[in-house]
VOLUM-752370 format. One record per atom (N, C-alpha, C): residue in one letter; z, x, y. Coordinates in steps of 0.02 Angstrom, whole numbers, padded with zeros to 5 digits, always signed. Each point is the difference from the previous one (the first is absolute). Example, Ala and Ser with C-alpha at 12.3 -4.5 7.8 and 13.67 -1.06 7.14 Angstrom:
% VOLUM-752370
A+00390+00660-00284/A+00000-00045+00059/A+00000+00045+00060/S-00036-00018+00053/S+00003+00042+00059/S+00037-00039+00055/
END
This chain:
% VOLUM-752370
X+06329-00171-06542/X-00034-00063-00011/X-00046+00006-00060/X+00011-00047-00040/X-00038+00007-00068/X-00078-00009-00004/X+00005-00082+00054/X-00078+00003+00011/X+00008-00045+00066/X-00073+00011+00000/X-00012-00050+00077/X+00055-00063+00012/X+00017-00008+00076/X+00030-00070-00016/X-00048-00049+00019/X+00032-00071-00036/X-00062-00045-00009/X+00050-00043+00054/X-00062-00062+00054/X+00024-00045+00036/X-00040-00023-00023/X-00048-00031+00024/X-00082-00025+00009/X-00041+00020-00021/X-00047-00048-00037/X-00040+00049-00034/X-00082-00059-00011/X-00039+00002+00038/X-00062-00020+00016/X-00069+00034-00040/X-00017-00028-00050/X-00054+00021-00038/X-00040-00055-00022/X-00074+00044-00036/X-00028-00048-00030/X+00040-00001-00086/X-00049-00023-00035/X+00043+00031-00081/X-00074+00000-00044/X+00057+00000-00041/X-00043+00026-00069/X+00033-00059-00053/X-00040-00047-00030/X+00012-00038-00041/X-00039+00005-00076/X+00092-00004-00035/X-00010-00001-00071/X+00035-00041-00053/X-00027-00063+00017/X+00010-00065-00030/X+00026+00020-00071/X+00023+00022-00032/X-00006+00024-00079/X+00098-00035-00008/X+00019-00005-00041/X+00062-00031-00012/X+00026+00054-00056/X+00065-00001-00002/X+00055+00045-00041/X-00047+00096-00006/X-00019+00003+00054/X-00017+00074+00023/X+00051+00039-00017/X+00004+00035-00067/X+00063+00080-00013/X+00013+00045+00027/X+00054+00010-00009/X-00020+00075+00042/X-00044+00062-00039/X-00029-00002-00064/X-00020+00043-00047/X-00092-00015+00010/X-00013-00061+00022/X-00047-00010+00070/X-00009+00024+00047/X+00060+00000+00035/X+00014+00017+00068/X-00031+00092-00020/X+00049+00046-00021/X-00013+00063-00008/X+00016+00008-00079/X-00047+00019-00034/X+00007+00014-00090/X+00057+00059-00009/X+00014-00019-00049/X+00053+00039-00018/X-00016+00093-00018/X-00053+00007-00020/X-00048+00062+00017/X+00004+00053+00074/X+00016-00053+00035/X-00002+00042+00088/X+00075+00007+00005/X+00057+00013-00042/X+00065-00023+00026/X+00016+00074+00005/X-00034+00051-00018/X+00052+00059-00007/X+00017+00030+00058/X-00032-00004+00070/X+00033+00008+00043/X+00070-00020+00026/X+00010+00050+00022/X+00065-00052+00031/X+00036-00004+00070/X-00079+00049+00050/X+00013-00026+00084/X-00039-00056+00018/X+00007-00044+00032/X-00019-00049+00016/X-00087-00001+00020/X-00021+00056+00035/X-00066+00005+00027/X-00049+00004-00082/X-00053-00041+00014/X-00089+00020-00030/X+00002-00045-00059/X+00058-00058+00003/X-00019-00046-00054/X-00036-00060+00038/X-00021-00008+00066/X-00065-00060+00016/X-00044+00035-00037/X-00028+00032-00012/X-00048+00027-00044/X-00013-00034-00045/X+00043-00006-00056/X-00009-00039-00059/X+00047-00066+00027/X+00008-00026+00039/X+00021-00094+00030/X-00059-00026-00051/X+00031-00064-00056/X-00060-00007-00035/X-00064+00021-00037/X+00031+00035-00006/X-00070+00062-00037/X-00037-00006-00062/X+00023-00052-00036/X-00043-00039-00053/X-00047-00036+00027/X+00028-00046+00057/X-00048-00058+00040/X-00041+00029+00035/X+00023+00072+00039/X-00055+00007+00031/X-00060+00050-00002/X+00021+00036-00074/X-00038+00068-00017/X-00039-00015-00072/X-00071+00023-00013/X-00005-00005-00068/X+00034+00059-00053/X-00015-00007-00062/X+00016+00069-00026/X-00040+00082+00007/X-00044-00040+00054/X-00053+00074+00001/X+00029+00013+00071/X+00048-00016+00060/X+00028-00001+00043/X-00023-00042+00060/X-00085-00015-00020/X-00020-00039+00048/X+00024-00084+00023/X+00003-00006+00066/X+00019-00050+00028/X-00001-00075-00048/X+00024-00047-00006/X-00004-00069-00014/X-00020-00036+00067/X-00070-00028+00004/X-00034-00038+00056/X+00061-00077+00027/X+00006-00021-00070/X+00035-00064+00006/X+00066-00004+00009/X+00031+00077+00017/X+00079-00009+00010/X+00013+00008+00071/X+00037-00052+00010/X+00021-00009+00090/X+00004+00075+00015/X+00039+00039-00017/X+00020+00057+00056/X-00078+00050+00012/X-00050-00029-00024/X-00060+00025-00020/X-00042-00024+00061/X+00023-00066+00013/X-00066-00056+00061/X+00005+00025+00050/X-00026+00043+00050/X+00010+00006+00052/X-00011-00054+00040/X+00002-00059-00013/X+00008-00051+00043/X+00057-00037+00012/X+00063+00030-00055/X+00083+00000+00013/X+00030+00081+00030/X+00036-00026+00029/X+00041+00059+00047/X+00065-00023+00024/X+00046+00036-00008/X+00078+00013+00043/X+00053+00006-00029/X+00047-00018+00011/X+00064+00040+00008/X+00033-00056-00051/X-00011-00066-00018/X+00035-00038-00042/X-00034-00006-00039/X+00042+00000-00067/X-00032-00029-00037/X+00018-00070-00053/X-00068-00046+00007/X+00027-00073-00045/X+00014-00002-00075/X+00042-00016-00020/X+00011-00011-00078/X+00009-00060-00023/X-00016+00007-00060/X+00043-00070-00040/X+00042-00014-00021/X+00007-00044-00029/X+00083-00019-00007/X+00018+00042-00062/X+00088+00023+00000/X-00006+00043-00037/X-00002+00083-00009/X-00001+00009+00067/X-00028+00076+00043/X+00058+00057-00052/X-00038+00034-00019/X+00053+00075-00007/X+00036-00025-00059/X-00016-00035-00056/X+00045+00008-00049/X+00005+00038-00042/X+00035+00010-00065/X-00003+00045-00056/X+00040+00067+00014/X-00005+00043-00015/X+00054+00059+00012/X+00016+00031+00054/X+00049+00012+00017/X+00045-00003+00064/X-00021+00087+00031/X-00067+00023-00016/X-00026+00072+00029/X+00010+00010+00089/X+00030+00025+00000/X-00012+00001+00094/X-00094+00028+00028/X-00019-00001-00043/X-00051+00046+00010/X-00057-00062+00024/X+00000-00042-00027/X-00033-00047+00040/X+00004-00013+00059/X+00082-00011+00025/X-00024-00012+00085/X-00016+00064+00046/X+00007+00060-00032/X-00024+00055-00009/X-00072+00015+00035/X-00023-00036-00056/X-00052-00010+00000/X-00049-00057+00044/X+00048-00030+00014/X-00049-00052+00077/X+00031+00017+00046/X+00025+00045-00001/X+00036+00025+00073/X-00037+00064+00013/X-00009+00022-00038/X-00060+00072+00000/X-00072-00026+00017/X-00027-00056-00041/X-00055-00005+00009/X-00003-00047+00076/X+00028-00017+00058/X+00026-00027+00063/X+00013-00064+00007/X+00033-00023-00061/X+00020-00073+00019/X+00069+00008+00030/X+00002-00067+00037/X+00094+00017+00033/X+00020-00070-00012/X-00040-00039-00036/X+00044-00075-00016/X-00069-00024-00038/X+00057-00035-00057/X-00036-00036-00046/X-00005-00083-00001/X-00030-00026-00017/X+00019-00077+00020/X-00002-00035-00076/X+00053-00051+00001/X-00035-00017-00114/X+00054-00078+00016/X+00011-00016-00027/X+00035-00082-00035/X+00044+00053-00027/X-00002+00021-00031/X+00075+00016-00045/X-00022+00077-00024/X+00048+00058+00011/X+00017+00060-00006/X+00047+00010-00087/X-00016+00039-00024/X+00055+00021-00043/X+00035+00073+00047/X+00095-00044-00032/X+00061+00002+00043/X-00032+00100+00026/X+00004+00040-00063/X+00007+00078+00019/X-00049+00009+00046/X-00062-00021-00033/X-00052+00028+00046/X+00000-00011+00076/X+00029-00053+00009/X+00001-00021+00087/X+00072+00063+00023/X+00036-00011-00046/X+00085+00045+00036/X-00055+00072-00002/X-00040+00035-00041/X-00025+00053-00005/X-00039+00005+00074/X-00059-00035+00025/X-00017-00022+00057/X+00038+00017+00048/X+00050-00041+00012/X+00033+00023+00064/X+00047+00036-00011/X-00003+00051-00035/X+00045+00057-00011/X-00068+00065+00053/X-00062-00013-00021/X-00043+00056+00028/X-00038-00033+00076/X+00005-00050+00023/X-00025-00045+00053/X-00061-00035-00016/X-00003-00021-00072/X-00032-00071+00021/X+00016-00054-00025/X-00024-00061+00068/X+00019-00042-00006/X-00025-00083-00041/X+00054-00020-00061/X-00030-00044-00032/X+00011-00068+00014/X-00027-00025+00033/X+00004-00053+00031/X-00028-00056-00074/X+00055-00066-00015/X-00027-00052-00033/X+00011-00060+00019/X-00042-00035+00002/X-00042-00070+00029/X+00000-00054-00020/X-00032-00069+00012/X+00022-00032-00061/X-00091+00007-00047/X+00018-00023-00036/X-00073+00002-00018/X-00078-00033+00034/X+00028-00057+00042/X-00034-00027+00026/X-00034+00020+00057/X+00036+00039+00033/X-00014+00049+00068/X-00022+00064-00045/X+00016+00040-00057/X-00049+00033-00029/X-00072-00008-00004/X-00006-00067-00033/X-00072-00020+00000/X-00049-00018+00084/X+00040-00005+00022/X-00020+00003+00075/X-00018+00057+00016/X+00021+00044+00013/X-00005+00065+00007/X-00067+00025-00031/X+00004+00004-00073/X-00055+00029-00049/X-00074-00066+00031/X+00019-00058+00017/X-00061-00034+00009/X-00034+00026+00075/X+00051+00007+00054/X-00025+00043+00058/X-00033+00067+00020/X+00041+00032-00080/X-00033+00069+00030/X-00071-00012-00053/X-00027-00037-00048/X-00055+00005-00024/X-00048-00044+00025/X+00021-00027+00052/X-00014-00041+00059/X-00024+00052+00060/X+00026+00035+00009/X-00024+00039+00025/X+00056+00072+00027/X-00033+00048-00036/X+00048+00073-00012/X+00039+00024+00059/X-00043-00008+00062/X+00028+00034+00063/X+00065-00047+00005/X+00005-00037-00009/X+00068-00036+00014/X+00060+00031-00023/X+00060-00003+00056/X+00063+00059+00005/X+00057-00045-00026/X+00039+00022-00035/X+00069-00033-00006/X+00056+00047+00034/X+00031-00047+00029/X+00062+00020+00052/X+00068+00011-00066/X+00040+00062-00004/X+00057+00001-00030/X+00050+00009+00058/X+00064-00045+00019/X+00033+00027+00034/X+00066-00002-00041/X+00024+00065+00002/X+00059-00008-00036/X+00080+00006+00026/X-00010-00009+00058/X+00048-00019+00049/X+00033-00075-00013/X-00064-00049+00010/X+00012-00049-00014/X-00045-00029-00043/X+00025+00029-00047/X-00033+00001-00071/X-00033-00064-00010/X-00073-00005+00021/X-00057-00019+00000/X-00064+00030-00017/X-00030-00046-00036/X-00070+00046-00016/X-00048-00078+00029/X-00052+00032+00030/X-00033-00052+00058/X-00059+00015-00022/X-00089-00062-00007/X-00052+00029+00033/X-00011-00035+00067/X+00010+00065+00064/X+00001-00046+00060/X-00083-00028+00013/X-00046+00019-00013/X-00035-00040+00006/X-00023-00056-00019/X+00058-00022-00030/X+00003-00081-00031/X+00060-00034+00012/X+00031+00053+00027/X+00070-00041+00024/X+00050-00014-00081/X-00020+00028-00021/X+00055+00009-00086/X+00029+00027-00009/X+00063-00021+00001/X+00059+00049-00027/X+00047-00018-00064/X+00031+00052+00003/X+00079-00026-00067/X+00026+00053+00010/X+00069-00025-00019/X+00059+00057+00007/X-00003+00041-00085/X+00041+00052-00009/X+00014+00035-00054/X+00078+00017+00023/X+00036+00008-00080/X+00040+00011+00004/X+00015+00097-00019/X+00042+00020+00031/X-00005+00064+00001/X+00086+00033-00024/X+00044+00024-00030/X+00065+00046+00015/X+00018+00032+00058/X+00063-00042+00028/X+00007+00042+00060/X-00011+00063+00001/X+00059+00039-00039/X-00017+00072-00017/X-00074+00031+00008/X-00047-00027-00043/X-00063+00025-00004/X-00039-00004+00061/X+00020-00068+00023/X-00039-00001+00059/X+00015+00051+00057/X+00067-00002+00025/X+00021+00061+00039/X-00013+00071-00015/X-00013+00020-00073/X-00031+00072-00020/X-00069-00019+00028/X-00031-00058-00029/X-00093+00045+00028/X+00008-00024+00075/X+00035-00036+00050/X-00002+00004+00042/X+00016+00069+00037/X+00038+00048-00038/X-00009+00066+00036/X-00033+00067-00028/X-00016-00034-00073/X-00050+00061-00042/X+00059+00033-00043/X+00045-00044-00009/X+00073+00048-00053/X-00020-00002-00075/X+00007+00029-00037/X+00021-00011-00079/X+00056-00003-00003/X+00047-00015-00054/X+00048+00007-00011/X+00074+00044+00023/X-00049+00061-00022/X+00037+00049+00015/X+00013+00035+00095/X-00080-00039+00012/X+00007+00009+00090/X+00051-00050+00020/X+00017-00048-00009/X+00053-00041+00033/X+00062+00023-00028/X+00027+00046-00045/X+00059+00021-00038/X+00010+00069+00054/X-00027+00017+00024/X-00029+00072+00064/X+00019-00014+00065/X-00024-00090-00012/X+00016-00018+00089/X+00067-00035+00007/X+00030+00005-00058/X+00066-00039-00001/X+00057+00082-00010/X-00015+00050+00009/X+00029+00076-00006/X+00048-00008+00047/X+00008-00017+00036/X+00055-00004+00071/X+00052-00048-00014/X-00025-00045-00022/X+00044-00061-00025/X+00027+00013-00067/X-00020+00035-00030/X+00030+00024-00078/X+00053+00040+00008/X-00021+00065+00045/X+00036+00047+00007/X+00072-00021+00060/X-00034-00055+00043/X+00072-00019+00034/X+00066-00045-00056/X-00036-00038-00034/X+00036-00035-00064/X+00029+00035-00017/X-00034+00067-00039/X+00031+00051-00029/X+00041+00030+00039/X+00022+00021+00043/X+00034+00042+00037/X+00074-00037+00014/X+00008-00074-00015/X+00045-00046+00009/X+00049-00023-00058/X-00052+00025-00059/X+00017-00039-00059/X+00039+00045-00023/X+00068-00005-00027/X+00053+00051-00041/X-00029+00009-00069/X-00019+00070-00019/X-00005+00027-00062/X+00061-00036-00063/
END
């Protein structure tokens, strides 16, 4: 199993209204030389949220301790610019497991649910709902269910569907990457094979 599997997923978030967010934003091209997946939340945003002397930025969300959890809000636009895997990398390290935005660029979301998280997009209008509730008040949880691919705030009774890839959806429904569902199909390959004339 590559990573956790995702069903349900109940948090508060972290909202970052900002629009056409890069991925060279997301994690600078400076942090790329690794190349195992662990200790890039570290630098998640690390222009926004560090000065050049290393000390904290007061005014950058991941900074407020009065935002907390497991999603995080974007703007429209989420994850564009060069197709680095290292970004979702990188919000998957630092503990996000679903992102929420109006509109994804195409790689960065397929990159996402290649490592388990999930990018859920909205219409814009239920975006702004969202960002007006949680600065409305932070403790408030958004429901992801990706079963029946809904993202809800139940304490308002709000929902909307998202559209998801079958495929994809059935990998984070059991925590597969790619290559884990090519593993769980071994029996069925090898019976094919065993049938098929050379």
């Amino acid at each position: 199993m590559a990573y956790d599997k995702f069903t349900t997923l109940k948090s508060t978030c972290i909202p970052l209204p900002i629009e056409n967010v890069d991925t060279d934003q997301i994690i600078p091209a400076r942090f790329l030389k690794a190349t195992k997946r662990k200790g890039f939340g570290l630098n998640l945003f690390r222009d926004w949220r560090y000065n050049s002397d290393n000390s904290l930025k007061k005014d950058f969300v991941l900074n407020n301790p009065t935002f907390k959890g497991r999603i995080l809000i974007g703007g429209k636009n989420f994850g564009s610019g060069s197709s680095r895997e290292h970004a979702a990398w990188s919000i998957y390290d630092y503990g996000f497991r679903c992102v929420i935005s109006s509109f994804f660029a195409d790689i960065f979301s397929a990159n996402c649910l290649n490592i388990g998280v999930l990018p859920v997009q909205v219409s814009e209008n239920f975006l702004n709902t969202i960002f007006e509730n949680i600065y409305d008040n932070p403790d408030i949880e958004i429901l992801v269910d990706l079963p029946n691919q809904s993202v809800s705030i139940p304490e308002l009774s709000l929902n909307e569907s998202f559209i998801i890839n079958e495929y994809k959806k059935n990998n984070m429904l059991n925590g597969y990457d790619d290559i884990d569902y090519l593993i769980g199909m071994k029996n069925s390959i090898t019976d094919f094979a065993s049938k098929t004339p050379l």
